[in-house]
C-alpha positions as CSV (number, residue, x, y, z in Angstrom):
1,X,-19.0,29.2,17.4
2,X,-16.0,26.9,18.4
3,X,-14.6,24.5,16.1
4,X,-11.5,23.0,15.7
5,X,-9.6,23.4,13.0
6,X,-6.7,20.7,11.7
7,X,-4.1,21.9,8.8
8,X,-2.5,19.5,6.4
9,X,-0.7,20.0,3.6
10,X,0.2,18.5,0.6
11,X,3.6,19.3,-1.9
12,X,2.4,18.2,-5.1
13,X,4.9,19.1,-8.2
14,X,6.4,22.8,-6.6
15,X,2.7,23.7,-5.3
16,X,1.7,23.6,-2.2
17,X,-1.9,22.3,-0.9
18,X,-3.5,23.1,2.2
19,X,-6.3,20.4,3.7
20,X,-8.2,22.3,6.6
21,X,-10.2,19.8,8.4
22,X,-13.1,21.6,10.3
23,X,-15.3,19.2,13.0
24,X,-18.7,20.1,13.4
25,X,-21.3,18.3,15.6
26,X,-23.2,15.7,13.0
27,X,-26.2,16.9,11.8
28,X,-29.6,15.1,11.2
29,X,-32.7,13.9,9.2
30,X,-34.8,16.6,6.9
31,X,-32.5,19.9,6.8
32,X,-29.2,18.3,7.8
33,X,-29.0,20.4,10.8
34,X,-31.9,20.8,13.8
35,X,-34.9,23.3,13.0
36,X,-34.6,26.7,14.2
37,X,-30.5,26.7,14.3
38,X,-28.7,29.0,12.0
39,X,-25.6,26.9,12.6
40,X,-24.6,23.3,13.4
41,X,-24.2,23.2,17.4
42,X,-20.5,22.8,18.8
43,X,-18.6,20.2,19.3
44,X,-16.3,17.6,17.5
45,X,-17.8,14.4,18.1
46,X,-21.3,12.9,18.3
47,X,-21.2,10.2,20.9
48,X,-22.0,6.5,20.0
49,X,-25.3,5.1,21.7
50,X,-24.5,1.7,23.1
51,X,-25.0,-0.9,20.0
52,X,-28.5,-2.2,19.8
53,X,-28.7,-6.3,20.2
54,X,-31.6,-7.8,18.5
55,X,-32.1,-11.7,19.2
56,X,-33.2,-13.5,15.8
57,X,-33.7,-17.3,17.3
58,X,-32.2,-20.0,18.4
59,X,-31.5,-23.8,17.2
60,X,-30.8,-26.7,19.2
61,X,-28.4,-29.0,17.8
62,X,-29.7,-32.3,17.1
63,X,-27.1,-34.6,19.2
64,X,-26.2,-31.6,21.6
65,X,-22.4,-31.1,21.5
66,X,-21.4,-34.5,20.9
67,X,-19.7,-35.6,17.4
68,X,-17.0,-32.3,17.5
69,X,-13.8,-33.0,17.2
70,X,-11.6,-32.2,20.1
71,X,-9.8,-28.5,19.4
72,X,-6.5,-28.6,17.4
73,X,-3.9,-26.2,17.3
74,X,-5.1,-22.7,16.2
75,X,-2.8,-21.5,13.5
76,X,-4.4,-18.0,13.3
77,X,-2.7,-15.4,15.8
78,X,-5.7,-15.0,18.5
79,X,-6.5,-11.3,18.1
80,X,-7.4,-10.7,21.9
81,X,-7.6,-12.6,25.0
82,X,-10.6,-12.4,28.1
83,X,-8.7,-14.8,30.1
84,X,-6.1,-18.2,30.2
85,X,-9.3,-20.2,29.1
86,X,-11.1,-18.1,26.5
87,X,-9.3,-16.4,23.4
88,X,-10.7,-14.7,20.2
89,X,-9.6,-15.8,17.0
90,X,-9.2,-14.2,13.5
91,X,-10.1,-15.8,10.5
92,X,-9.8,-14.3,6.9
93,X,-11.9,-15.9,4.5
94,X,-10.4,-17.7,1.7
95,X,-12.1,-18.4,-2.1
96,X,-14.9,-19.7,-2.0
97,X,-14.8,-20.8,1.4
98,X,-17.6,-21.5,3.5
99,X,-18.0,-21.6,7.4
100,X,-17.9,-25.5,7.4
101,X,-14.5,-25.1,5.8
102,X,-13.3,-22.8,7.9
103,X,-14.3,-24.3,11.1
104,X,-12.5,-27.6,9.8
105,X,-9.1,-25.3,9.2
106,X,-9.4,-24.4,12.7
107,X,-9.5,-28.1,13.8
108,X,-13.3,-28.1,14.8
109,X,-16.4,-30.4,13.5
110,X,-18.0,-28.4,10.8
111,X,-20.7,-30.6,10.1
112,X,-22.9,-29.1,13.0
113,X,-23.2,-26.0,11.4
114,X,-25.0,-26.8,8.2
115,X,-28.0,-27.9,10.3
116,X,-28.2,-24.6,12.1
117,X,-28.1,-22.3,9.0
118,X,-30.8,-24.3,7.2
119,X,-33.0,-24.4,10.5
120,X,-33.3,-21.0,11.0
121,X,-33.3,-18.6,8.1
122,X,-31.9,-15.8,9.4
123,X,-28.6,-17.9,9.8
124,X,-28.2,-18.0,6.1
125,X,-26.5,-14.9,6.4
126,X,-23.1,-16.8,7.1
127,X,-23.7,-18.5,3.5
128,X,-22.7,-14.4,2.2
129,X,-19.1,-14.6,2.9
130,X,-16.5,-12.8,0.1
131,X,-12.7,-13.6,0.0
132,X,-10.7,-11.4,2.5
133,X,-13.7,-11.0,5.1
134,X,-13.4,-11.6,8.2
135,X,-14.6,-13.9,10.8
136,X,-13.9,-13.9,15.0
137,X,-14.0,-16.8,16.6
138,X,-14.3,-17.1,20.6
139,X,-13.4,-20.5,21.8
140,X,-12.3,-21.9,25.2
141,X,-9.7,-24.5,26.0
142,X,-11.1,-28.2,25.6
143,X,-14.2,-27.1,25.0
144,X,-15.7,-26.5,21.7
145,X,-15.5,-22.9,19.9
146,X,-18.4,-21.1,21.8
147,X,-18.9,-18.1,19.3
148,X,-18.6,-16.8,15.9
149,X,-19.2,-12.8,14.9
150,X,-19.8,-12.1,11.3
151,X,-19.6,-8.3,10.6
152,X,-21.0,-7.8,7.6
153,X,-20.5,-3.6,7.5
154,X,-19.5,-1.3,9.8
155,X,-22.6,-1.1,11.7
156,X,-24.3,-5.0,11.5
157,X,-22.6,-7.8,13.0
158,X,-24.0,-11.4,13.6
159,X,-23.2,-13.2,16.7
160,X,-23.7,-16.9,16.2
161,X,-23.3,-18.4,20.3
162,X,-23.3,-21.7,21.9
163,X,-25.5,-22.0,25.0
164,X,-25.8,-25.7,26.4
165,X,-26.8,-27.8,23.2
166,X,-27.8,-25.0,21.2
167,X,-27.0,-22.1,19.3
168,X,-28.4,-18.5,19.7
169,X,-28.5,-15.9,17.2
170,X,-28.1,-12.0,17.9
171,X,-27.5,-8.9,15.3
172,X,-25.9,-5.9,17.2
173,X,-26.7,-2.8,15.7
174,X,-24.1,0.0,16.2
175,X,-25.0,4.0,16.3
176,X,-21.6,5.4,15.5
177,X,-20.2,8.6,16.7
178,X,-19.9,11.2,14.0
179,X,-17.7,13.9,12.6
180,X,-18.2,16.7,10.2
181,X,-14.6,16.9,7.8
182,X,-13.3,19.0,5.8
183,X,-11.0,18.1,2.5
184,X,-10.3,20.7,-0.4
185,X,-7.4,20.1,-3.2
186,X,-6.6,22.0,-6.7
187,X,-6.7,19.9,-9.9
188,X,-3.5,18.8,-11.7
189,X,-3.8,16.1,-13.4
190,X,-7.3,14.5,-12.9
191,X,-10.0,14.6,-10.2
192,X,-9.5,10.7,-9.2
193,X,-5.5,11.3,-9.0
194,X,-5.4,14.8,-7.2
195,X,-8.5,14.0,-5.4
196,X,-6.7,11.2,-3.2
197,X,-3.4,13.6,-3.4
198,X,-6.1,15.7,-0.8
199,X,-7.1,12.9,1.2
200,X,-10.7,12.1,-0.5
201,X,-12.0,8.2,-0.8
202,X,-12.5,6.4,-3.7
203,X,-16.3,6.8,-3.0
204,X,-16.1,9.9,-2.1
205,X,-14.4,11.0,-5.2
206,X,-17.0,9.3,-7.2
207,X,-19.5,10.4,-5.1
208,X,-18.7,14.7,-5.9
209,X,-18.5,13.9,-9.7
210,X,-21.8,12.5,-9.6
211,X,-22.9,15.2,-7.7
212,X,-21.8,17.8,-10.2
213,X,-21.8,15.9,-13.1
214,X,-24.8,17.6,-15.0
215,X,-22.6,20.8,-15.0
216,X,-19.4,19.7,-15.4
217,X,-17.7,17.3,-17.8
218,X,-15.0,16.0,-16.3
219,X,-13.6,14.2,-19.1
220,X,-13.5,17.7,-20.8
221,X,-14.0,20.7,-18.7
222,X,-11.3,20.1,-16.1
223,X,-8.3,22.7,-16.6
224,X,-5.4,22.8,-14.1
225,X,-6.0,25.2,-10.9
226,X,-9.5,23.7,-10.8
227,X,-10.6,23.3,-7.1
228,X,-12.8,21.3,-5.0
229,X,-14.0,21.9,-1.4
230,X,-15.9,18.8,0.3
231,X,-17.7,18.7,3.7
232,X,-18.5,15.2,4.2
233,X,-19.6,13.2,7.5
234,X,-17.0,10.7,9.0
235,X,-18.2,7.7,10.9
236,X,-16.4,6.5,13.8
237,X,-16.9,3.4,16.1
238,X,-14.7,3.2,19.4
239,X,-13.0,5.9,18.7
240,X,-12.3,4.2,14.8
241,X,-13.0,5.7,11.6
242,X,-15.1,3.0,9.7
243,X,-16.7,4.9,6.9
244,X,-17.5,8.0,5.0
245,X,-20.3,9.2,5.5
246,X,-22.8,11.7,3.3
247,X,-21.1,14.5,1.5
248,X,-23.2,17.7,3.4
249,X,-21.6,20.6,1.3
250,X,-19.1,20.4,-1.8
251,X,-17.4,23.3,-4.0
252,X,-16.2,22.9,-7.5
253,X,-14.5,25.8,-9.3
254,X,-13.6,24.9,-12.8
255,X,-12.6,27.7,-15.7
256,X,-13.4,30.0,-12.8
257,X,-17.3,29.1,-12.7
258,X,-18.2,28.7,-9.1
259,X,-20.5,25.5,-8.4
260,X,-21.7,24.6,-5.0
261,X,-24.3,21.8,-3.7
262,X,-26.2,21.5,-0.2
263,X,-27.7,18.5,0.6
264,X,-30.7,18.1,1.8
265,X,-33.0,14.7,3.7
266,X,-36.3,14.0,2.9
267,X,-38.9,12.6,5.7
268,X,-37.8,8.9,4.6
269,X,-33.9,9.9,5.0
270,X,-33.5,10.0,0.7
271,X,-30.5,13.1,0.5
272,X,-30.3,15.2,-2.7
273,X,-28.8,17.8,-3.8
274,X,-29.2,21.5,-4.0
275,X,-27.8,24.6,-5.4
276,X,-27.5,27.2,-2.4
277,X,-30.4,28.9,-4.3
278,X,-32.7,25.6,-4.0
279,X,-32.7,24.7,-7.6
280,X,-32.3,20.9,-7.9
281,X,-28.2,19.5,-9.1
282,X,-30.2,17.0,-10.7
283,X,-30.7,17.6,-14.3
284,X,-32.7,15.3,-17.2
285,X,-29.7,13.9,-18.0
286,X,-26.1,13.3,-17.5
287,X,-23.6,15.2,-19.2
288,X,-21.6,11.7,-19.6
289,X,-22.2,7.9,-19.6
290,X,-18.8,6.7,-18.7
291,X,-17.1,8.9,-15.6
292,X,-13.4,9.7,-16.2
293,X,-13.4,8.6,-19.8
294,X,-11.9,11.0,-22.9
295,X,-13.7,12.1,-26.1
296,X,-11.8,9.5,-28.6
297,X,-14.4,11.0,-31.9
298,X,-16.9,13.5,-32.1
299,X,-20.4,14.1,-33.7
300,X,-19.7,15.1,-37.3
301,X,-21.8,14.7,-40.7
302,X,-18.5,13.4,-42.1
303,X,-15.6,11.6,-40.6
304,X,-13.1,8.8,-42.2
305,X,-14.3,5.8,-40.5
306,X,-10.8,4.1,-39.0
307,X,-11.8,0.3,-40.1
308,X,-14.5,0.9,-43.0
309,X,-11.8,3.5,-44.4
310,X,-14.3,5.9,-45.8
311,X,-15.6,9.1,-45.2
312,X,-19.4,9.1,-43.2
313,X,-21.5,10.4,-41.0
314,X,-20.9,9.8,-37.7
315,X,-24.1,10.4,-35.2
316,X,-22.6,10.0,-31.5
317,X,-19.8,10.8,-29.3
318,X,-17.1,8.3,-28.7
319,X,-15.8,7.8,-25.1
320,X,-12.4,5.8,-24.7
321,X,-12.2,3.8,-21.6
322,X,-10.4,0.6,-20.4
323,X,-12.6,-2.6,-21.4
324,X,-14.7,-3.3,-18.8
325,X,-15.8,0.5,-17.5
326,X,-19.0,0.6,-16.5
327,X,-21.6,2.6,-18.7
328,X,-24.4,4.3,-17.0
329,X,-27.7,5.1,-17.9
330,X,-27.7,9.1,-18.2
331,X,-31.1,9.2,-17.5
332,X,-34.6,7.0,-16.2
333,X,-36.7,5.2,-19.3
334,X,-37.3,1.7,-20.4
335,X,-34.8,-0.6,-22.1
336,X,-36.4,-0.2,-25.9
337,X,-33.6,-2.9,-27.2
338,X,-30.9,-5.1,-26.4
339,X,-28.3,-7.1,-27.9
340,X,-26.3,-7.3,-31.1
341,X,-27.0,-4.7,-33.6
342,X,-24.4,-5.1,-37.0
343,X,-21.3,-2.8,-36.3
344,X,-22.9,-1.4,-33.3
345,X,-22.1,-4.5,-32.1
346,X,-23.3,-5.3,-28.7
347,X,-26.4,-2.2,-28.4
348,X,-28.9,-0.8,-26.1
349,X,-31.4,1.5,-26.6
350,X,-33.3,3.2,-23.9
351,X,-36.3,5.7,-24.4
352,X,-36.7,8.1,-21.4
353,X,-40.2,9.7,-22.7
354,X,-41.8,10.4,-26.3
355,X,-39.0,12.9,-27.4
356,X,-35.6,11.7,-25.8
357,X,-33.7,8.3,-26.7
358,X,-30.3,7.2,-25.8
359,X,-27.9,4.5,-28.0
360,X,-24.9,2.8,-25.9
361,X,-23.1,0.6,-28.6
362,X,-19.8,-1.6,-28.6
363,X,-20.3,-2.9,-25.5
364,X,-18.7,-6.1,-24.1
365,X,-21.7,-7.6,-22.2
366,X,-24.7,-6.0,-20.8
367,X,-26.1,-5.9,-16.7
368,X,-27.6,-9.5,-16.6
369,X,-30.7,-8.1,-14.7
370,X,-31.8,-6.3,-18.0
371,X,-34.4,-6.8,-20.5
372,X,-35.8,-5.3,-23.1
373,X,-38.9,-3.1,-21.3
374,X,-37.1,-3.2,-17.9
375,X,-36.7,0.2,-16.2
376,X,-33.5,1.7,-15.4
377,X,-32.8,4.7,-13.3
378,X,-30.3,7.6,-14.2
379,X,-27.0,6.8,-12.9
380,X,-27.4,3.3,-13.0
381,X,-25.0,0.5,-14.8
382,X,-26.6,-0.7,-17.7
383,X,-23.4,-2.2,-19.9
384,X,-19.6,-2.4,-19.9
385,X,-17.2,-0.7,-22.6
386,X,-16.1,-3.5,-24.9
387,X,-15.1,-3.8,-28.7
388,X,-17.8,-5.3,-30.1
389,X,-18.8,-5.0,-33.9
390,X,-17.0,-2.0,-36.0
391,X,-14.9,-1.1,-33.1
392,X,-10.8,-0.4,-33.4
393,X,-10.5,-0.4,-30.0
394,X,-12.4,-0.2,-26.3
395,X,-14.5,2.6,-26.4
396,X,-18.7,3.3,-25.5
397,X,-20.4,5.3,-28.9
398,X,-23.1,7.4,-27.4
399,X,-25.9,8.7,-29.5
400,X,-28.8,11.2,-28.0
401,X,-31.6,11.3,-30.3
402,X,-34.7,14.0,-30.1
403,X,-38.0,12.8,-32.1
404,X,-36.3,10.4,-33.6
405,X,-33.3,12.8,-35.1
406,X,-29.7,12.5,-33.8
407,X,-28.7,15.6,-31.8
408,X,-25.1,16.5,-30.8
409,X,-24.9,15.3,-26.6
410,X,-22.1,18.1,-26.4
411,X,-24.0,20.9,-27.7
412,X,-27.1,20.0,-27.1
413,X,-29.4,22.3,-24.5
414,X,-31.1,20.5,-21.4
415,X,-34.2,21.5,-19.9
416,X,-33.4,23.4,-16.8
417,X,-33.4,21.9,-13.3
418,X,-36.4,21.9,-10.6
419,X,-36.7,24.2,-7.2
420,X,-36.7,22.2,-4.0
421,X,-40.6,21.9,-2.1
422,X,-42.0,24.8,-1.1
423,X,-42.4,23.3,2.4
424,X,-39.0,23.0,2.6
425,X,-37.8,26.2,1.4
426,X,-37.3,28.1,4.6
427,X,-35.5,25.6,6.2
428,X,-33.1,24.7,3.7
429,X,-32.5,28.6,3.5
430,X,-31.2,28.2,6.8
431,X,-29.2,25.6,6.3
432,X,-27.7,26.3,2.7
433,X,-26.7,29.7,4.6
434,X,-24.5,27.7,7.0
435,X,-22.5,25.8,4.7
436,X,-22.0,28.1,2.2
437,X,-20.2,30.7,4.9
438,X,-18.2,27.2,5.7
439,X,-17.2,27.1,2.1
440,X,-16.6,30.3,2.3
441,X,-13.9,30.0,4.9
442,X,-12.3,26.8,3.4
443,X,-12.1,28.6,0.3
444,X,-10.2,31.7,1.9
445,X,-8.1,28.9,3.5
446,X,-7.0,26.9,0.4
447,X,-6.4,30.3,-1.4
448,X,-4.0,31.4,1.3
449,X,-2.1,27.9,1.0
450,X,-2.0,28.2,-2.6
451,X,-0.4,31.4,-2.9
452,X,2.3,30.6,-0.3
């Protein structure tokens, strides 16, 4: 099988990393890679389809192009140019701007376009904008601007054009070109620091702790000379990296225990994970609800309470975090309360089925689109860390509770994990085959880099 294979390393205190980047064609839909292959065909890149246009309408403008303002000087620096007439134009959005205000920067009649986005509904999209977004302008000289393009992510962009007394509105829908990559690193200090040391994302990172985060505690279980292996997809647009893409294959060796996960698509394109075995990464519930937090008090039938200054019972696990980290959900059930609770201060309780409840107290406010009875799913932000009620300082208590009794979350034994479809079995055989001899290899790689 060709591939091609890109070395970098990293010096991080005296030890050397290496980051092997292997390119693989992209692979699709249910078994990441097409039925029947035993291996992801050859080839670097996946070519980019021409973008799709789809038109969405078009609004005339109720006194044609009269009432604009002649053109003033442009202060933006024109970020390409067709010809002497026509030039495109850059615009970074501002607080709360909005496209009136930033046609009238640019020396042009706003007032036009307020008609056009409440005629046609699908214009309301350039009500969305965020500070530091972008905008392209295309305008002509003494003529009024003739188009605007809103990208609002990598692959949608809205092109807002002016065609004789009216506007027309198009969405252009890009198929990016793909790449398989390769990144692998050895802990140090923390997954979030050492994973950018080896050239991982922010979502990325995030992404391979929720992946393995049934197994692994990372606010506890990570040891120096950990390692981490990720094959991820890259997305590319004119020969551009735009975005990360799926992670296909990951590695995590912590205290020695190997962990891998393979994902896999479903029909409707929903990706989860599997051990190379097909048992599901997905456990009941999460091993933490705050990612990269630290154990700041344990469960104990007796500890000296730091601000009632006596000795008590304390029935949860305390995880220190900066005011404002999010608190997840570790697993699906209905909010059962919420709100303020005496020294729990700012609570929610959520009750998963008859046996398991969870209690996430001291919280400085909760996710506005909760109520009590509201369903949340596993994973999913339901409060912030805060200092509410008998608290000496930021920090989410945690209680896990079994028929109504308060169980240690550390200790505790989960009910084991579930085996992937039957129907599926044979081809994600296949396919976990092929990525775990690709881990295989990265892992000889990194070991070779490490020991030099």
């Amino acid at each position: 099988m060709h591939q091609t294979t890109r070395y970098r390393h990293f010096h991080r205190r005296g030890v050397w990393l290496l980051g092997m980047a292997i390119f693989l064609t992209s692979v699709t839909i249910a078994a990441i890679m097409p039925r029947g292959s035993d291996a992801p065909p050859a080839g670097s890149l996946i070519p980019a389809t021409p973008p799709q246009t789809v038109r969405l309408g078009d609004t005339t403008l109720p006194t044609a192009a009269n009432g604009l303002a002649p053109p003033s000087v442009i202060a933006e620096t024109p970020v390409m140019k067709s010809s002497n007439r026509e030039s495109w134009t850059e615009v970074t959005v501002r607080k709360r701007d909005t496209l009136s205000d930033i046609l009238k920067r640019l020396g042009y009649d706003g007032n036009e376009i307020s008609h056009v986005i409440q005629s046609n509904p699908e214009a309301r999209v350039f009500r969305q904008f965020r500070p530091g977004q972008t905008l392209r302008l295309r305008t002509e000289a003494g003529r009024p601007w003739q188009e605007l393009v809103y990208e609002t992510d990598p692959g949608e962009a809205f092109h807002l054009i002016r065609q004789e007394g009216r506007f027309e509105l198009t969405k252009e829908i890009r198929a990016f070109a793909t790449r398989v990559a390769h990144v692998s690193g050895t802990i140090e200090s923390s997954l979030f620091e050492d994973g950018q040391e080896a050239g991982l994302s922010d979502t990325l990172i995030m992404k391979l702790a929720e992946i393995f985060g049934w197994d692994i505690d990372f606010a506890l279980d990570l040891r120096t000379g950990d390692s981490f292996s990720v094959i991820h997809e890259e997305k590319y647009w004119q020969g551009q990296k735009v975005a990360d893409g799926t992670i296909l294959a990951a590695e995590f060796i912590n205290q020695g225990r190997v962990f891998r996960a393979i994902a896999y698509r479903d029909v409707n394109g929903y990706t989860s994970y599997f051990t190379p075995e097909g048992m599901s990464m997905r456990r009941p519930f999460l091993r933490t609800p705050v990612e990269f937090s630290r154990i700041t008090s344990r469960f104990s039938t007796g500890r000296f309470h730091p601000i009632l200054k006596k000795w008590r019972a304390h029935h949860g696990v305390d995880y220190g975090a900066p005011l404002g980290t999010p608190v997840r959900a570790t697993s699906s059930g209905r909010i059962l309360s919420l709100g303020w609770n005496g020294g729990y201060g700012k609570r929610i309780v959520v009750r998963h089925n008859a046996t398991y409840s969870t209690v996430y107290a001291h919280l400085s406010r909760f996710n506005t689109s909760l109520r009590v009875g509201s369903f949340v799913d596993q994973g999913q932000t339901i409060g912030y860390v805060g200092t509410t009620g008998l608290a000496s300082g930021p920090h989410l208590h945690y209680e896990f509770q079994v028929n109504g009794e308060h169980r240690n979350p550390l200790t505790f034994r989960f009910p084991g994990s579930t085996p992937i479809a039957r129907e599926h079995r044979d081809d994600f055989a296949r396919m976990a085959k092929t990525w775990s001899e690709r881990l295989d290899l990265i892992g000889r790689g990194t070991q070779v880099a490490a020991s030099r």
